[in-house]
C-alpha positions as CSV (number, residue, x, y, z in Angstrom):
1,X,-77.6,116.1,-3.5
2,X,-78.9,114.2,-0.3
3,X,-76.7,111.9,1.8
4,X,-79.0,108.8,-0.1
5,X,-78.5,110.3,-3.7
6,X,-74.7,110.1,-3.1
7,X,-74.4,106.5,-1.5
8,X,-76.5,105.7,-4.8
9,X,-74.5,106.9,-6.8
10,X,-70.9,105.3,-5.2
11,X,-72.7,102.3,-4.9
12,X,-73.7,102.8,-8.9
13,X,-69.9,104.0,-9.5
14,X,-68.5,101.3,-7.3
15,X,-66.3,104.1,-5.0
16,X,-65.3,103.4,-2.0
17,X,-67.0,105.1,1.5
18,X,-68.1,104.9,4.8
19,X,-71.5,105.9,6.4
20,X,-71.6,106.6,9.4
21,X,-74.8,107.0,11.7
22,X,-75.3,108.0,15.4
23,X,-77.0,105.8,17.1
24,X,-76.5,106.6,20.5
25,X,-76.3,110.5,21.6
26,X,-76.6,113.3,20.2
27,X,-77.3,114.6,17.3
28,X,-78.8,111.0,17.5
29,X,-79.6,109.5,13.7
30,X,-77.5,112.3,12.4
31,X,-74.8,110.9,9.3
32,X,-72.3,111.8,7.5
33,X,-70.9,109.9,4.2
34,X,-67.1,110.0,3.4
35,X,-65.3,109.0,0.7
36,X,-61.4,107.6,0.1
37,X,-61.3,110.2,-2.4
38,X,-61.6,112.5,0.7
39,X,-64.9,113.8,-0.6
40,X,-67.6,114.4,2.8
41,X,-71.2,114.9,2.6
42,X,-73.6,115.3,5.6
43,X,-73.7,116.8,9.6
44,X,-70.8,115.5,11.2
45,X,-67.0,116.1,11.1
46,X,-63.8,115.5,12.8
47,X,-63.0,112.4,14.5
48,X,-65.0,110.3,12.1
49,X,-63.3,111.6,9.0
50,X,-59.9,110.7,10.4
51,X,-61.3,107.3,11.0
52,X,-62.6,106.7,7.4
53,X,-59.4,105.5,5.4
54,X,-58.9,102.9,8.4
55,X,-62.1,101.6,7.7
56,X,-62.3,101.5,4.1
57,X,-58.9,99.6,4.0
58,X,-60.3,97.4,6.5
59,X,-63.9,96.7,4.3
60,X,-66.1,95.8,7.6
61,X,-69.0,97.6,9.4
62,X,-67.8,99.2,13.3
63,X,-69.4,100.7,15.7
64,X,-67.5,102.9,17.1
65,X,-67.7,105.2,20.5
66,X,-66.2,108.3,20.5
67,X,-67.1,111.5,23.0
68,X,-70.0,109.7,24.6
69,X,-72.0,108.9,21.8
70,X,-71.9,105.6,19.5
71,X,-71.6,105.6,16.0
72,X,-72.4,103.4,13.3
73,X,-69.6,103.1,10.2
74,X,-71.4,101.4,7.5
75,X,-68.7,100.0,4.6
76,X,-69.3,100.2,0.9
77,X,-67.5,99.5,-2.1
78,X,-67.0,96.9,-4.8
79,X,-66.0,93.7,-3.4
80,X,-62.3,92.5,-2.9
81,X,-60.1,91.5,-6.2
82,X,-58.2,87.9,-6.9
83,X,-55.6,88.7,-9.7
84,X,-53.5,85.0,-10.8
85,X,-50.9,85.3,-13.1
86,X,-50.2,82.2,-15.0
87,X,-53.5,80.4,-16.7
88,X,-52.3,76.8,-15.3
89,X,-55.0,73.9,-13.5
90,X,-55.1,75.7,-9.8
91,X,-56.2,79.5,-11.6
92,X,-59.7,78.4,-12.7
93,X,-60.0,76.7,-9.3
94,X,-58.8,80.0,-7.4
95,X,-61.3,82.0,-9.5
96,X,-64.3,79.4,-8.6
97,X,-63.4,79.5,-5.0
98,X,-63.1,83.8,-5.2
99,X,-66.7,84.1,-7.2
100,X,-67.9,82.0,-4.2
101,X,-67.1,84.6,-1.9
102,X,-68.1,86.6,-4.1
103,X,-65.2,88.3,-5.6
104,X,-64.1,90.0,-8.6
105,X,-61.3,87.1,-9.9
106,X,-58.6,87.9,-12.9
107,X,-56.5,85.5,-14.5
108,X,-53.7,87.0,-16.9
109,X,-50.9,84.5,-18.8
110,X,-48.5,86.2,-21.7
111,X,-49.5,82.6,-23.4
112,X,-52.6,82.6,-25.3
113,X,-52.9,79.3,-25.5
114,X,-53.3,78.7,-22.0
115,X,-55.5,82.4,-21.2
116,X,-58.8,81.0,-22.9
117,X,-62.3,81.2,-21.6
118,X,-62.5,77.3,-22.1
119,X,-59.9,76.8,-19.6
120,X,-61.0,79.9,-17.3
121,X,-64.1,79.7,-17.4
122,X,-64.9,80.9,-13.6
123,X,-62.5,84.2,-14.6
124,X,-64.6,87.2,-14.9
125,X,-61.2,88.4,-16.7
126,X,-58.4,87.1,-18.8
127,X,-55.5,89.2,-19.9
128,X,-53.0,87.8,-22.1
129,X,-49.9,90.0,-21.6
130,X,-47.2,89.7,-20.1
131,X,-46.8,90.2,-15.8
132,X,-45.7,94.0,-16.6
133,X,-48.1,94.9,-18.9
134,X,-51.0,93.0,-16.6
135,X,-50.4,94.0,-13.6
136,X,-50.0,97.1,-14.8
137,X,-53.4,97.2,-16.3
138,X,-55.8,96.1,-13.2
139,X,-53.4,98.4,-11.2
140,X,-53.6,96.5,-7.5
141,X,-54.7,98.1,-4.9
142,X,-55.2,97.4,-0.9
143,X,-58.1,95.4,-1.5
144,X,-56.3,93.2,-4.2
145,X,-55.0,89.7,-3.8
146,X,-52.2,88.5,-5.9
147,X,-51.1,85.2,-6.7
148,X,-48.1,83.7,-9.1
149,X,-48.4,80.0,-10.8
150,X,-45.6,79.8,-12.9
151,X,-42.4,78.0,-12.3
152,X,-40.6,80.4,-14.5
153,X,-38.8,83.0,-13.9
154,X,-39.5,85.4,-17.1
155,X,-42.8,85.5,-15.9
156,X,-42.6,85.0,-11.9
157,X,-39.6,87.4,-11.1
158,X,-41.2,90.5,-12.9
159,X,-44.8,89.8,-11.8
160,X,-43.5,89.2,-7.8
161,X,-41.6,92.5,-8.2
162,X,-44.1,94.6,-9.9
163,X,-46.6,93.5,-7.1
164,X,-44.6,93.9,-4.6
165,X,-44.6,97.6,-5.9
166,X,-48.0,98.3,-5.5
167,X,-50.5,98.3,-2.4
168,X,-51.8,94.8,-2.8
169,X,-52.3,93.0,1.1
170,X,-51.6,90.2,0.0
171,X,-48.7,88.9,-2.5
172,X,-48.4,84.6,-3.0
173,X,-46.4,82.4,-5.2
174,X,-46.9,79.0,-5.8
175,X,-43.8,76.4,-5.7
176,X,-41.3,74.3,-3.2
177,X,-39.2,76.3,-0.6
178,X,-36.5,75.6,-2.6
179,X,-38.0,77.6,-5.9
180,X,-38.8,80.4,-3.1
181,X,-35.0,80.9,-2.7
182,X,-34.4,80.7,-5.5
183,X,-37.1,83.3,-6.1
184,X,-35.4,85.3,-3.2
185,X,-32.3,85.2,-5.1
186,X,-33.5,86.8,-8.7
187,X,-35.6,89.3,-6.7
188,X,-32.7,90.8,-4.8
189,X,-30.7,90.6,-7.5
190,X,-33.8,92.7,-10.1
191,X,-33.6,95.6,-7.0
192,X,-36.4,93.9,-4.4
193,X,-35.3,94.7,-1.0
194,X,-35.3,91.8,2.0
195,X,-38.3,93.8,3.5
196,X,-40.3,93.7,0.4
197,X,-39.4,90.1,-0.1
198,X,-40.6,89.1,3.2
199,X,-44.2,90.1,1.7
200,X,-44.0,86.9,0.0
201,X,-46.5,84.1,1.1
202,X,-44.2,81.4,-0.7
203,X,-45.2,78.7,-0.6
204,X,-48.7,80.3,-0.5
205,X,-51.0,78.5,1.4
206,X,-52.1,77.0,4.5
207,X,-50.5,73.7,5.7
208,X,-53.8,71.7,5.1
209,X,-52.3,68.8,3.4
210,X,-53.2,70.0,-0.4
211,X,-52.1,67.3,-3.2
212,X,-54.8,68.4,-6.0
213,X,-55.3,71.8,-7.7
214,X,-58.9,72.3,-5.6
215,X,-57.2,71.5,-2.6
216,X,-54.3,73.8,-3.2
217,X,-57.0,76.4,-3.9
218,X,-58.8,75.9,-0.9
219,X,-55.7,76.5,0.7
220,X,-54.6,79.6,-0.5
221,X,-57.8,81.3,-0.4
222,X,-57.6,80.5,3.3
223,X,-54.6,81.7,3.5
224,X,-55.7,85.2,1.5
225,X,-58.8,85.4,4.0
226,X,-56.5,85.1,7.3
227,X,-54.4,88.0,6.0
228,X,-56.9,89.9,5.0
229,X,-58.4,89.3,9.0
230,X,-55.3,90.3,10.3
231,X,-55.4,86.4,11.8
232,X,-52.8,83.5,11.9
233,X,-55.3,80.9,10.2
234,X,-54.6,78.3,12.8
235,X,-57.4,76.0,14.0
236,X,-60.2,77.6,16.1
237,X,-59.7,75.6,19.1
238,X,-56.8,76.6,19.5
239,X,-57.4,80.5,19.1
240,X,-57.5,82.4,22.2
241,X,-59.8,85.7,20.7
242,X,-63.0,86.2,19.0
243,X,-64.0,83.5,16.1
244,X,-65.6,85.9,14.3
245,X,-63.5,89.0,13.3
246,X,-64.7,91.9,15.6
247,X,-67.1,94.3,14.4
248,X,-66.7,97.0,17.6
């Protein structure tokens, strides 16, 4: 199967890889295609293979220079997750924000009543099940986003623990600092350790002013973009790097 055939048929299966292309040096044009799976195809080796999990977690294009020649590494993969537990006002508005950077966006609540397609309707998932049983299901990974709603502890404690557990870059709950002690204090206390706590964005957001639900998304998608950058998420005028986020 050709190098083409292959990307095809990740892009088809939605598997992450990285392409990557010489295009300065020799062998110039040559490629080779690897796969998080491990899984190679094409003319080159070495370097470039131990460089492929980097970035695939990190889901942009480089162009990399390595013994005198430049390479190309071309991402692809299916785009970034949003999973929101807890089916209240700011969810739908999280999900309409994620579809506009066009994201995959889950909303799971144990209470039917509130998981409905009329109330979700920007969702391109509702679970109802409880956090275990949910997270457990869309199984996070490092390109998922998670984010707790509830004010309640039967549901917030074991969905901020079970998240924590996985590879998700970034975990948020919504609430006061004070509910985020108190949060801080269940967690400990159901076997989360202070390093895993510190994970937390609570309160999730940036400090934008929010007071509506479309606000409050607006700020916590920031938020979720700046971590995924690696960035603080101040204002640009005040930022001594790059505005954009570096592709070399």
């Amino acid at each position: 199967m050709s190098i083409y055939d292959r990307l095809k048929q990740a892009i088809e299966r939605e598997e992450r890889c990285v392409l990557y292309t010489v295009v300065e040096g020799e062998p110039l044009g040559a490629k080779l295609l690897v796969f998080e799976s491990g899984e190679t195809l094409g003319e080159l080796d070495g370097p470039l293979v131990e460089q492929a999990d980097e970035i695939i977690r990190g889901a942009r294009n480089k162009l990399l220079e390595l013994d005198g020649r430049k390479v190309f590494a071309e991402f692809y993969g299916p785009p970034p997750r949003l999973f929101v537990y807890g089916a209240v006002d700011a969810a739908d508005t999280l999900c309409q924000a994620a579809k506009l950077l066009g994201w995959e966006a889950i909303v799971a609540d144990a209470r039917a009543k509130f998981a409905t397609r009329e109330r979700m309707p920007h969702a391109d998932e509702i679970i109802v099940a409880w956090p275990e049983d949910a997270l457990a299901q869309i199984a996070p990974d490092h390109a998922t986003a998670v984010v707790v709603l509830t004010h309640d502890d039967k549901f917030d404690v074991p969905a901020l623990k079970d998240a924590l557990a996985s590879e998700a870059f970034y975990v948020g709950a919504l609430g006061s600092r004070r509910n985020q002690e108190r949060r801080r204090e269940r967690l400990l206390a159901a076997g989360v350790s202070e390093a895993d706590f510190e994970r937390i964005s609570g309160p999730c957001g940036l400090d934008i002013g929010a007071d509506n639900p479309a606000e409050t998304a607006l700020s916590i998608i920031a938020e979720i973009l700046a971590v995924r950058a690696a960035r603080d998420g101040g204002r640009l005028r005040s930022a001594a790097g790059r505005i954009h986020v570096e592709i070399a």
